[in-house]
PAZAPA-4460 file (N, C-alpha, C; in steps of 0.05 Angstrom, whole numbers, plus 32768, in hexadecimal, padded with zeros to 4 digits):
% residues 142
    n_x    n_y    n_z   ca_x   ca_y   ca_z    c_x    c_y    c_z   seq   type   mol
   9040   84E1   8C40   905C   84E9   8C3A   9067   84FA   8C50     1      X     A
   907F   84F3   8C58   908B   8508   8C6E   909C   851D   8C5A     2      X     A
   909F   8530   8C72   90AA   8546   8C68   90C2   8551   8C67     3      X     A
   90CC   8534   8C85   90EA   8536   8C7D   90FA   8521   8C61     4      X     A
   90E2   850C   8C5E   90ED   84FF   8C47   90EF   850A   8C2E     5      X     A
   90E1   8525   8C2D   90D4   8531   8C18   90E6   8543   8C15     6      X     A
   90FC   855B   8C24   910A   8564   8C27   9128   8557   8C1D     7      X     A
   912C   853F   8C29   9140   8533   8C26   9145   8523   8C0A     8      X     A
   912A   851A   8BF8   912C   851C   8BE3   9137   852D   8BD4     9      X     A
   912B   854A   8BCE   9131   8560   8BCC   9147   8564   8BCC    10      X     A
   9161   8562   8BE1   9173   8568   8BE7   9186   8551   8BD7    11      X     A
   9183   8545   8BD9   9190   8524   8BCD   9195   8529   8BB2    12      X     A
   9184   8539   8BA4   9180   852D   8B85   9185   854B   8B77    13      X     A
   9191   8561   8B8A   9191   8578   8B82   91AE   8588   8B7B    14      X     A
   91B7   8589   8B63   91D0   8589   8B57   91E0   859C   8B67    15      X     A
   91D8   85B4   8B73   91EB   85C3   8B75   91F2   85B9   8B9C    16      X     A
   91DB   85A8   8BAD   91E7   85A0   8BB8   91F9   8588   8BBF    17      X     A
   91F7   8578   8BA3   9202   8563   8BA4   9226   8567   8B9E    18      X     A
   9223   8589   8B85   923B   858E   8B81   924F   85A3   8BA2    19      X     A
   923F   85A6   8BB3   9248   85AC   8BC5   924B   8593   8BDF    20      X     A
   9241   858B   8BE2   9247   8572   8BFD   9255   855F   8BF0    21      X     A
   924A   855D   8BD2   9262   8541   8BCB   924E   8522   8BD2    22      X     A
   9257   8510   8BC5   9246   84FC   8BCC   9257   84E0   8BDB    23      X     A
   9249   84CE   8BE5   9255   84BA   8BF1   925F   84AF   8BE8    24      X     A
   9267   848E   8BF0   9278   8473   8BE0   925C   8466   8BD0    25      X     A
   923A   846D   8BE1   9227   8461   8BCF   9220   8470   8BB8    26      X     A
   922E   848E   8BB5   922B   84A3   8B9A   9213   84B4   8BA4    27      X     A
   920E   84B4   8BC2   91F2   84C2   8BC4   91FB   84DB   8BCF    28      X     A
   91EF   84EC   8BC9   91FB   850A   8BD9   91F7   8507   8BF5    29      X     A
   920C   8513   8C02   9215   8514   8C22   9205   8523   8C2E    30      X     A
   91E8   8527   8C2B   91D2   8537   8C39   91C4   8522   8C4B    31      X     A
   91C1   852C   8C64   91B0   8514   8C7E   91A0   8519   8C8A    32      X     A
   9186   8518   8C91   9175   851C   8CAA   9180   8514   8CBC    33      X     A
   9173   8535   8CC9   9191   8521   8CEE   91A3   8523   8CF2    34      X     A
   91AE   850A   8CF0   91C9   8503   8CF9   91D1   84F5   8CDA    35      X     A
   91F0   8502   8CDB   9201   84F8   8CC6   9215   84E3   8CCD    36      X     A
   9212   84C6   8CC0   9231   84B1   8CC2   9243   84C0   8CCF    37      X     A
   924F   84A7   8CE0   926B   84B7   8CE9   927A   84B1   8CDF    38      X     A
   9275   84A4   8CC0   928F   84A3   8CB4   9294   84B7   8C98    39      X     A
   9279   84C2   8C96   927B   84D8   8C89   9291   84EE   8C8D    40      X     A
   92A1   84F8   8C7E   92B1   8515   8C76   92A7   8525   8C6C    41      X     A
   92AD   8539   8C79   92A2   8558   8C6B   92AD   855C   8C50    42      X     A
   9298   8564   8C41   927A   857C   8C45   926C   8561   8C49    43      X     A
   925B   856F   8C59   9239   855A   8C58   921F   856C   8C69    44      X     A
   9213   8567   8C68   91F4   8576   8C6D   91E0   856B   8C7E    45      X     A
   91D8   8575   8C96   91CE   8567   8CA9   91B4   8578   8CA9    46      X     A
   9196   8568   8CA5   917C   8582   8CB3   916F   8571   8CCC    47      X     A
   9168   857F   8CD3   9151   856B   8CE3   9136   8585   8CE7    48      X     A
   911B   857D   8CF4   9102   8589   8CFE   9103   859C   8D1A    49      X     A
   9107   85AF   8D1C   9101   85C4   8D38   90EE   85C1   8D41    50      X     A
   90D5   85C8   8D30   90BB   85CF   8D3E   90AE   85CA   8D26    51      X     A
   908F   85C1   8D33   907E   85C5   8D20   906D   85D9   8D29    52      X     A
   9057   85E4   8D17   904F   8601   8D18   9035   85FB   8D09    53      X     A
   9014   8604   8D13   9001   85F2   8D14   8FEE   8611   8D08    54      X     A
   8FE6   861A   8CF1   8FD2   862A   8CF7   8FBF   862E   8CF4    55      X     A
   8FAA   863B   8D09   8F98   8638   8D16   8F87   8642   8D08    56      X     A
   8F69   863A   8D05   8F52   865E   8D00   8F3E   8652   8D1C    57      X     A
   8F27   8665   8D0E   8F0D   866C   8D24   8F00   864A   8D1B    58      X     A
   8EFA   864F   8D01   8EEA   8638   8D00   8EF0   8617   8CF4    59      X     A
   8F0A   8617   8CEC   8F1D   85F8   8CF1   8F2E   85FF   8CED    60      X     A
   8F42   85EF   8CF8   8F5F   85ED   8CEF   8F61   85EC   8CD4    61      X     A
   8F74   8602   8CBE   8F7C   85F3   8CA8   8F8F   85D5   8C99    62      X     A
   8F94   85D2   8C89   8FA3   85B8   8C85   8FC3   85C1   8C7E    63      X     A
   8FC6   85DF   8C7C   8FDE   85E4   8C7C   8FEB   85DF   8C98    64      X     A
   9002   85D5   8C91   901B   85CE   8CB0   9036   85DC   8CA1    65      X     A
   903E   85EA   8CB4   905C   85F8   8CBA   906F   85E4   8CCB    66      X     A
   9083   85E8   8CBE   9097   85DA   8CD0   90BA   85E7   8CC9    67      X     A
   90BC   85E5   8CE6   90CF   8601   8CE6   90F5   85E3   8CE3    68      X     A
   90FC   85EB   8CD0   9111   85D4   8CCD   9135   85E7   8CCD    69      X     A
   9141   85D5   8CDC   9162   85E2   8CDB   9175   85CE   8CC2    70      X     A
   9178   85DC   8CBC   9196   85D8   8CA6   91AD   85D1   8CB0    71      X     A
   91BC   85C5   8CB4   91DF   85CF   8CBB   91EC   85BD   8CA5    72      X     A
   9202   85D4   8C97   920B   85C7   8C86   9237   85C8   8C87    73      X     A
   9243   85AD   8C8E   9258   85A4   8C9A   9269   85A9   8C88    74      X     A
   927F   85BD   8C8B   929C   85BB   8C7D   92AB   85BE   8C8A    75      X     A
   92C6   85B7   8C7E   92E3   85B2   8C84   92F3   85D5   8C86    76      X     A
   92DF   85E7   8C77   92ED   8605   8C77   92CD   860C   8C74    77      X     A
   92C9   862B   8C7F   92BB   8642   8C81   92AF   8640   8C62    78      X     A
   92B8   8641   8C55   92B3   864C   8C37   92A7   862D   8C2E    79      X     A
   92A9   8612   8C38   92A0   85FA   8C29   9282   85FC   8C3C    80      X     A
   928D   8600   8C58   9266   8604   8C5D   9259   860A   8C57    81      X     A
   925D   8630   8C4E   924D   8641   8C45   9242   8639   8C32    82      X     A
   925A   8629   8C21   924D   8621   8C01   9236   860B   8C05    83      X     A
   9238   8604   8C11   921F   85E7   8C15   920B   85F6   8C19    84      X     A
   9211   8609   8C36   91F7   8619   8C3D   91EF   8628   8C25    85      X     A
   91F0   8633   8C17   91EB   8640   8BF9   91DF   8635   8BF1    86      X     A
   91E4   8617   8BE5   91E1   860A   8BD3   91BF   85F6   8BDF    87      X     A
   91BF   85F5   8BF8   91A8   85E7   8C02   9190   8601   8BFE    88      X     A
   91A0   8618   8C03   918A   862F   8C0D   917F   863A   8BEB    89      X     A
   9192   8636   8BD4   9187   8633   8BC0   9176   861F   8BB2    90      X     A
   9173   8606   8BBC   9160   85F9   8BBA   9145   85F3   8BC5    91      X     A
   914A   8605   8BE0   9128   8603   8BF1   912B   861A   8BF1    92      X     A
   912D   8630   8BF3   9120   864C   8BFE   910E   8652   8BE9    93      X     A
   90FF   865A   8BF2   90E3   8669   8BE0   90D5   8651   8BCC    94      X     A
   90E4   8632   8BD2   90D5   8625   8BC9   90BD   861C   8BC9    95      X     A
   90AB   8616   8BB3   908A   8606   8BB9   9086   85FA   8B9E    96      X     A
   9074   85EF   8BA3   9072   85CD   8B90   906E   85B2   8BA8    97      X     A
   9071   85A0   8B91   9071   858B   8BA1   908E   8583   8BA5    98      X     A
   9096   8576   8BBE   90B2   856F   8BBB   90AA   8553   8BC2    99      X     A
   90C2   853F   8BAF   90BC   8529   8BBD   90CD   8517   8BC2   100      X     A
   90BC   8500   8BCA   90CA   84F0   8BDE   90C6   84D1   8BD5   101      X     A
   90CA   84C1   8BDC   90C8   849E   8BD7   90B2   8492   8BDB   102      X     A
   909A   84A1   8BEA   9081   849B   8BE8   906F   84AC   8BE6   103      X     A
   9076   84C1   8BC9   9061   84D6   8BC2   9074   84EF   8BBE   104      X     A
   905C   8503   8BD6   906F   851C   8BD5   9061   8533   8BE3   105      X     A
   9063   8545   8BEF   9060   855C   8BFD   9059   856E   8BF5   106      X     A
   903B   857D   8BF3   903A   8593   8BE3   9045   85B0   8BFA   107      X     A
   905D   85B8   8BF0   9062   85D7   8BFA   9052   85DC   8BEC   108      X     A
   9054   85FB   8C08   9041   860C   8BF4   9056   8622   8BF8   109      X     A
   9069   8623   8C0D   9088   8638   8C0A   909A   8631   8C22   110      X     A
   90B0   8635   8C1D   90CC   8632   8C2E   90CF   864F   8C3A   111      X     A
   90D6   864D   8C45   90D5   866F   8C52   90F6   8670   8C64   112      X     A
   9108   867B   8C5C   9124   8682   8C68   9121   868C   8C84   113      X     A
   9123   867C   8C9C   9119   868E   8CB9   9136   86A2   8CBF   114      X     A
   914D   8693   8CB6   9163   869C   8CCF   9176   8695   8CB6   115      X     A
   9185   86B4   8CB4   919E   86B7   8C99   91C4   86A4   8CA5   116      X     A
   91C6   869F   8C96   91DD   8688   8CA7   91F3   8693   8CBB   117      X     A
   91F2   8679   8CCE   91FF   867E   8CE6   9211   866B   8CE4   118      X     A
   922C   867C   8CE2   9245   866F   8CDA   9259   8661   8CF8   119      X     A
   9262   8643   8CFE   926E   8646   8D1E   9286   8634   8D12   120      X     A
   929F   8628   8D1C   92B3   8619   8D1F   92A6   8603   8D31   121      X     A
   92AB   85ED   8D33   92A5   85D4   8D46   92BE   85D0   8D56   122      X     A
   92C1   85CE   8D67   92DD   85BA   8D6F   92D1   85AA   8D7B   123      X     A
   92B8   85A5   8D80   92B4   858B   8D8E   92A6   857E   8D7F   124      X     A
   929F   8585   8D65   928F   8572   8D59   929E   8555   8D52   125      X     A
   928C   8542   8D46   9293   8526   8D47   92A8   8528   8D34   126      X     A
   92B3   8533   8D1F   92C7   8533   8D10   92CD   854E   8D17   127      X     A
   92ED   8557   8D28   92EF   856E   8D28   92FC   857C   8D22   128      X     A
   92F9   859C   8D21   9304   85AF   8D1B   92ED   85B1   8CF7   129      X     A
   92D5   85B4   8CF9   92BF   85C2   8CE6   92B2   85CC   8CE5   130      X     A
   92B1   85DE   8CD5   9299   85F1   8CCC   9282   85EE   8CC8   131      X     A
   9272   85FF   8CD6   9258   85EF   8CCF   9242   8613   8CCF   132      X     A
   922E   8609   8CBB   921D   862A   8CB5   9209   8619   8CB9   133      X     A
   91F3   8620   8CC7   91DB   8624   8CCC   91CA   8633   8CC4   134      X     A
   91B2   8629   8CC0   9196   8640   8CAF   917F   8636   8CBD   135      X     A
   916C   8643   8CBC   914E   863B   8CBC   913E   863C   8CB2   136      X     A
   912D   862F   8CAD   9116   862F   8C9A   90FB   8627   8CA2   137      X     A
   90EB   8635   8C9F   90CC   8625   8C9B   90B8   861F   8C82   138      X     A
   90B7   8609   8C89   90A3   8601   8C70   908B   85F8   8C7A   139      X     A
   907A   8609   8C63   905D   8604   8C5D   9059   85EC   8C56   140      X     A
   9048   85D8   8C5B   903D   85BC   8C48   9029   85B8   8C53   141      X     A
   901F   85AA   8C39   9006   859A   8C3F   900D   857A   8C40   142      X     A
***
């Protein structure tokens, strides 16, 4: 099971971000690994993978993996980003369980908030003149 499929489940099927991004013409919430349609309109929710993060001991590697993941979440005004960013950061922060995904599922063992939101304007983004808040996160899994 991957862990961005496992995330993006998560995110897909999770009310308060579905009541913030809004959903498509297929009814699925506007959350994307990556890269989002360009025919998507804001609000919508983009994550993708930074880094992964490996740790170590003396006498084996454990089976826990870290992976350090970015958020950005797309609106039309300051106040519709924030709200997405809210609403995603209430569904993963301090989360653990299994989250899942289409072939199984991911055991967290915790979400950890790296970096408190970083609010910018786009004018060059692909649809322009938007808001967009950024977060970071790392997650524990097995």
């Amino acid at each position: 099971m991957d862990l961005i499929e496992s995330l993006y489940a998560r995110l897909k099927s999770d009310s308060g971000v579905i009541a913030a991004a809004g959903v498509d013409d297929a009814g699925v919430a506007k959350v994307y690994p990556a890269i989002a349609p360009q025919s998507i309109d804001a609000p919508f929710h983009v994550f993708q993978v930074i880094a992964g993060i490996t740790e170590h001991a003396m006498g084996a590697d454990g089976g826990v993996r870290g992976t350090l993941v970015q958020f950005a979440s797309w609106g039309k005004t300051r106040e519709q980003s924030r709200a997405l960013a809210e609403a995603v950061n209430a569904s993963l922060k301090d989360f653990s369980g299994t989250a899942m995904g289409g072939s199984g599922g991911v055991n967290v063992s915790r979400i950890f908030e790296e970096t408190e939101y970083m609010e910018d304007f786009e004018e060059g983004a692909a649809q322009e003149g938007l808001w967009v808040t950024r977060q970071d996160m790392t997650v524990w899994y097995e």
